[in-house]
N, C-alpha and C positions, 0 to 999 in steps of 0.2 A: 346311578344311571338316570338320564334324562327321560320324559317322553313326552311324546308329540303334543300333548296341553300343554307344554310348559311343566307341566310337576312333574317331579324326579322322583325316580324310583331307588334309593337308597343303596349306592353300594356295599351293599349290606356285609358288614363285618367280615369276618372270615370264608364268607362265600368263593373268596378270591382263592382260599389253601388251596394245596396242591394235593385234594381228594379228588381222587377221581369222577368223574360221571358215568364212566363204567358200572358204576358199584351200583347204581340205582336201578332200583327192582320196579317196574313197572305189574300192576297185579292184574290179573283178570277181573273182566269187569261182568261178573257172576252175580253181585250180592242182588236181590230184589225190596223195595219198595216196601215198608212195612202196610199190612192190608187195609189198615184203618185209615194211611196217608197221617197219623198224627201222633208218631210214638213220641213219648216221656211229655205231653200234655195230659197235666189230671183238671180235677177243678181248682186247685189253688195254683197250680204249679207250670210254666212251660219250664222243662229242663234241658238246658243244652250243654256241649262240651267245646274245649278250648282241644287244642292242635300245634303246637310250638316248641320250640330250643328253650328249654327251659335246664339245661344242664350241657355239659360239654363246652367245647369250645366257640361254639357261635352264640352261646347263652345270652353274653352281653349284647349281642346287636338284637336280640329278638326276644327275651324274654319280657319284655316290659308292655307285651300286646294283651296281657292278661290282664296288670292291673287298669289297663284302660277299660278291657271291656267289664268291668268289676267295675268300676266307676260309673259308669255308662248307667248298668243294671241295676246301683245302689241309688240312684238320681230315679230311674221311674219307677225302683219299687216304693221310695216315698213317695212317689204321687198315687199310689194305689196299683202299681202294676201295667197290667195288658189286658182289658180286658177282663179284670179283677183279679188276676194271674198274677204271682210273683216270677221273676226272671233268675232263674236256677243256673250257676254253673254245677253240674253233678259230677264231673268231671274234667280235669287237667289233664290233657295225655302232653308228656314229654317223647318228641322223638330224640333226643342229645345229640340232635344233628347229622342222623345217619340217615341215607335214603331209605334204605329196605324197611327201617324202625318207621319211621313215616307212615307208609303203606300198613305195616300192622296196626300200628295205633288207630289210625282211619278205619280202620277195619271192624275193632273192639270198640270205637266210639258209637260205630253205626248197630254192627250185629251184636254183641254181647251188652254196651249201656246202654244203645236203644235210646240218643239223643234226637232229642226235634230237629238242630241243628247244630252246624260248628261253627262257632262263631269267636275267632280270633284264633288263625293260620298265619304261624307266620316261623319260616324255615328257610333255609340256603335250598334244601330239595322239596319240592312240592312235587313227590312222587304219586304222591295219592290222589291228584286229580284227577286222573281217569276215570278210579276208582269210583270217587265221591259223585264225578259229574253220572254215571251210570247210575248210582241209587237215586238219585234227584235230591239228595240231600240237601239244603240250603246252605252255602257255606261262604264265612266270609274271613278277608283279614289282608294281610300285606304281603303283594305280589314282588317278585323281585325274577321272575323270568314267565316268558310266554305262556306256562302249562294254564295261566286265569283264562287266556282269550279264547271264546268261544264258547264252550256251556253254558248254556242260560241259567243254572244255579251256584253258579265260581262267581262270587259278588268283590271284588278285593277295594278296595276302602278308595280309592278317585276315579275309579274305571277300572276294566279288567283289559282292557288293550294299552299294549306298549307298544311305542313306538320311537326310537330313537331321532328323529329325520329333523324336529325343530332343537332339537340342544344347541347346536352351535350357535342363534338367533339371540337365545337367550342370554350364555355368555359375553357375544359379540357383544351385547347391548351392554353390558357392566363397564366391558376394555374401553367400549367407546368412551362410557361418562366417564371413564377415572384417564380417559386421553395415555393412553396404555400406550405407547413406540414399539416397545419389542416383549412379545410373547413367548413363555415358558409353557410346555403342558408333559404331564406324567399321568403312566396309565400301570395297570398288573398287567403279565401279559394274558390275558384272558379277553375273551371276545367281549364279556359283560363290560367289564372297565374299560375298555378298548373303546369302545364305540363311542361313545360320550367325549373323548378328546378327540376321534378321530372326524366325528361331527363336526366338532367348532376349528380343527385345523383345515377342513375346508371353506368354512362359510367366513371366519374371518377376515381373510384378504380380501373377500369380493369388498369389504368395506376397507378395505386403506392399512388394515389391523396388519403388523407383521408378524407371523410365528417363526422366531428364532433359534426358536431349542424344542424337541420332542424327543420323549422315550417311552415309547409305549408296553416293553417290553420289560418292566421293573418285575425282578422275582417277587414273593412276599417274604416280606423281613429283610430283604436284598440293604445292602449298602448302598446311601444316595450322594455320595460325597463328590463323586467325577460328576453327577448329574449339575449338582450345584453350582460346581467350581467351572462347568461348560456353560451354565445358564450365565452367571457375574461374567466370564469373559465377554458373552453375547450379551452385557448390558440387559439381561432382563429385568420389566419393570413391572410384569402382570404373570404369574404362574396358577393354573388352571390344575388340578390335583384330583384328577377319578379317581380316586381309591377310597375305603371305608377310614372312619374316623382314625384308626391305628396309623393308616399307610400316611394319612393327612401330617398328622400331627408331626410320625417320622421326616416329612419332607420339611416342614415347617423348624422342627429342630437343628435339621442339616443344611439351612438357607444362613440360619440365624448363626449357627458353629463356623460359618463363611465368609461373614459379615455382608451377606441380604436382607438386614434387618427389619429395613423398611418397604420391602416387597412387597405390594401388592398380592393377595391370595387367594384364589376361589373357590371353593369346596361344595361338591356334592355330596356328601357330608362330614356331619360333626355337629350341627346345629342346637346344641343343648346348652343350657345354661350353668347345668355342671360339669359339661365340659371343659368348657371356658373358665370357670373356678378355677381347676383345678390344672388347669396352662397358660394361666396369664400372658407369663411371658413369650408365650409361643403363637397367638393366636391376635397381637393386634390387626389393624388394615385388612383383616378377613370377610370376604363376602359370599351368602348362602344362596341359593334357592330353596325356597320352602313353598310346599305342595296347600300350605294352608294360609289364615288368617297368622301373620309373626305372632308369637306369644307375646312379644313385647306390646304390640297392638291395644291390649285392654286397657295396660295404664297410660298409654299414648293418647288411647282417645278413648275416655269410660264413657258407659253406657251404647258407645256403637254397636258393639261386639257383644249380645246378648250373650251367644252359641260360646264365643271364645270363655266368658267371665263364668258360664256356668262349669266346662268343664276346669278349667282353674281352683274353682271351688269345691270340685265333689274332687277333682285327683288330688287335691290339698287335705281331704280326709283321708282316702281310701291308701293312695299311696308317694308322700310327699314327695319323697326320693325322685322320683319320675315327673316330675311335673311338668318340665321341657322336654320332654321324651317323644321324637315324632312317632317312634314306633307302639309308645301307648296312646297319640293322637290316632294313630290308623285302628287301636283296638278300639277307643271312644265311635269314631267314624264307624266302624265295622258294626257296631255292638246299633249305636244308631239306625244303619240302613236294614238291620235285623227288625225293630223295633218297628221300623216305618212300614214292613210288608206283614207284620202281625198283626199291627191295629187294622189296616186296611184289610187284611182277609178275613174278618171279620170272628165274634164271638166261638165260632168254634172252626179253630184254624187248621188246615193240611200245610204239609210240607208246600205240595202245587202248588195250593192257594196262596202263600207267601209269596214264593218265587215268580207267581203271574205279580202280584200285587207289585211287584217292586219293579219289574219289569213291562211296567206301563209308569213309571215316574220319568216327568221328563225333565225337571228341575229339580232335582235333590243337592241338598246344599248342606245336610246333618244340622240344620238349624243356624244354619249364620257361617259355616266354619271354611268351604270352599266357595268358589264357580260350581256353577252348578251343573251337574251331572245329567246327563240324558240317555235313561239304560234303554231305554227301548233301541240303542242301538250300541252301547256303550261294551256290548262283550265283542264288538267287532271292528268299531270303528271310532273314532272321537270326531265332537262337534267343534265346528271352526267358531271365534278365534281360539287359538293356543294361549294361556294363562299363564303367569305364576306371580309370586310375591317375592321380594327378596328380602335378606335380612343383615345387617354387618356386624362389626365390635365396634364399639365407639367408649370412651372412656365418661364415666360418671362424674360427679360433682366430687364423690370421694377418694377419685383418682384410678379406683378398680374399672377393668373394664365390665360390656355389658354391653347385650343382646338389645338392638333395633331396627324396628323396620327401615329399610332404603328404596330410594327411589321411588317413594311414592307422593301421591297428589294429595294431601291431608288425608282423609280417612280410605281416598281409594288408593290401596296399597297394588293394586294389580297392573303387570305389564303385559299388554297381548298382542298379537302379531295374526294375520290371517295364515291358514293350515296351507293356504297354496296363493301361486302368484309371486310375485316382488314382494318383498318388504323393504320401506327404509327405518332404519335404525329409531330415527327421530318420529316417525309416524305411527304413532301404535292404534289399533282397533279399541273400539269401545268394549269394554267388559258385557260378556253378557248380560242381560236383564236377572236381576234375583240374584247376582254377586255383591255378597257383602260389601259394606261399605261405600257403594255405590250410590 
């Protein structure tokens, strides 16, 4: 899923099943405020808990928000801490992907572990927000539906408001450069997937773009083979793919079983470098949006990328496997904007005192890694221009392919557009001030 900066919101893995939202148990929002404003801070210690798919079937798209914020907390507790304070996870709650588990897990995190905060949420149901936003808990991590926007303590790792309204801009601008004739786009039938094709099957033709082929209505696991065999009749030569890295891959297999080899292909996601490993063949001529500085970036241009090369280094300890992992880039970000309302609320901190601190930042950037963020409005609204980076596969000197930044101006990798008004394709706004690379 797109939103309205430009960064996407991950159609996250199997969010797409055909579970119901029925099932999701919304809880009363009874619990109160622990009296001191500062539970699981001692003198050596803040402790907080994690919140995630860390089992079940969505595991893969979400578990990996953990070892980022482990990364994140292993980087400043070498520096001495917060404070003098070491940064504690004291607890992992796994919901396995079910709403109702959600909500109890939020519940044991707050009332029975008695965390400072929660920091790294990340779940197909974020049923617990009500929950969470009534204690004033501070909580952060990767949002993938509306339940972030609004609470002023729902922090989710680029803004806590979605908006789907600029996606199609951003693709349009890819079709354009690669002079794309006729467009291909597939969706789950789900409003989440949905919207993000349905976006750029509007805004397209106002530029010349054709969309030739849609099915927005793909079951999950669905067979794509009439889809393909309609786009090659339709001379597709650009296919746009809202589905999670599975649905991606599937389409990409059944273009290439076609003989659409050379197809042009977009993905909101899949962006990992182990991805790519491990589908060579399936993933040449692919192009990403990424919410961040490319990973590729650092050895593109060393020393730019302070924020990108540190966390490269500490997830290269803590947990290698994840290193392209955007979903442990949003626990790093997460675990970050956590860090940035601790120091600032000073020596002996309250839950509040966080959640004000951080809510008077009006350029947070996690040290180098996005455009920068402006909460003081950022749980309701987003600041104009709309941002994002893109990324492609391009093939190495050793013949394998391999993740790099596209379309960018040397070190400025950023493409932006104003949030209202005209845009032309070719005109892009100036990046915010305090965006990396810049």
């Amino acid at each position: 899923m797109a939103r309205s900066r430009g960064r996407k919101r991950g159609v996250a893995g199997v969010l797409f099943l055909t579970l119901s939202l029925s099932a999701c148990a919304n809880a009363p929002d009874t619990a109160a405020l622990s009296s001191t404003g500062a539970p699981g801070v001692t003198s050596t210690q803040v402790q907080v808990g994690t919140l995630s798919s860390q089992s079940g079937p969505l595991a893969a798209d979400f578990a990996a928000i953990v070892p980022g914020v482990q990364a994140y907390f292993a980087y400043i507790n070498s520096t001495g801490g917060v404070w003098g304070r070491k940064l504690v996870i004291s607890h992992n709650a796994d919901d396995a992907g079910v709403p109702s588990t959600n909500v109890a897990q939020a519940r044991a995190l707050v009332q029975e572990n008695k965390v400072f905060a929660i920091v790294g949420v990340a779940t197909a149901f974020f049923t617990a927000a009500s929950y969470l936003a009534s204690t004033g808990t501070p909580t952060f991590g990767y949002a993938t539906q509306t339940e972030w926007t609004g609470p002023p303590n729902l922090f989710a790792a680029y803004g806590s408001y979605i908006e789907f309204s600029n996606s199609g801009y951003f693709v349009a601008n890819v079709a354009d450069k690669l002079h794309a004739t006729s467009v291909g786009m597939m969706a789950y039938s789900v409003p989440q997937s949905q919207r993000s094709c349905a976006e750029a099957a509007k805004i397209l033709p106002r530029y010349g773009i054709k969309v030739s082929y849609q099915d927005l209505n793909v079951p999950f696991g669905g067979d794509m083979t009439s889809d393909a065999l309609r786009m090659k009749d339709a001379k597709v030569d650009f296919v746009l793919g809202c589905f999670d890295v599975n649905g991606n891959l599937q389409l990409a297999r059944t273009l290439r079983q076609n003989g659409m080899t050379n197809t042009a292909q977009f993905w909101f996601d899949g962006y990992n470098q182990k991805t790519l490993d491990s589908n060579q063949a399936l993933m040449s001529n692919t192009y990403f949006l990424v919410q961040h500085v490319p990973f590729s970036a650092a050895s593109e241009f060393p020393g730019t990328f302070g924020g990108l090369e540190t966390y490269l280094k500490w997830m290269k300890k803590i947990s290698p496997q994840n290193l392209t992992s955007e979903v442990a880039m949003e626990g790093w970000i997460s675990a970050a904007t956590f860090v940035q309302g601790l120091r600032t609320a000073g020596k002996h901190p309250t839950q509040a005192g966080v959640v004000k601190a951080i809510n008077q930042l009006t350029s947070f950037t996690a040290d180098g890694l996005m455009p920068p963020v402006n909460w003081t409005i950022a749980h309701t609204r987003d600041s104009s221009p709309a941002c994002t980076a893109y990324a492609q596969t391009a093939k190495a000197a050793s013949g394998s392919l391999v993740l790099k930044t596209a379309f960018n101006r040397g070190s400025d990798v950023w493409t932006c557009y104003p949030l209202t008004g005209p845009k032309r394709l070719s005109t892009l706004s100036t990046p915010p001030p305090g965006s990396p690379g810049t």
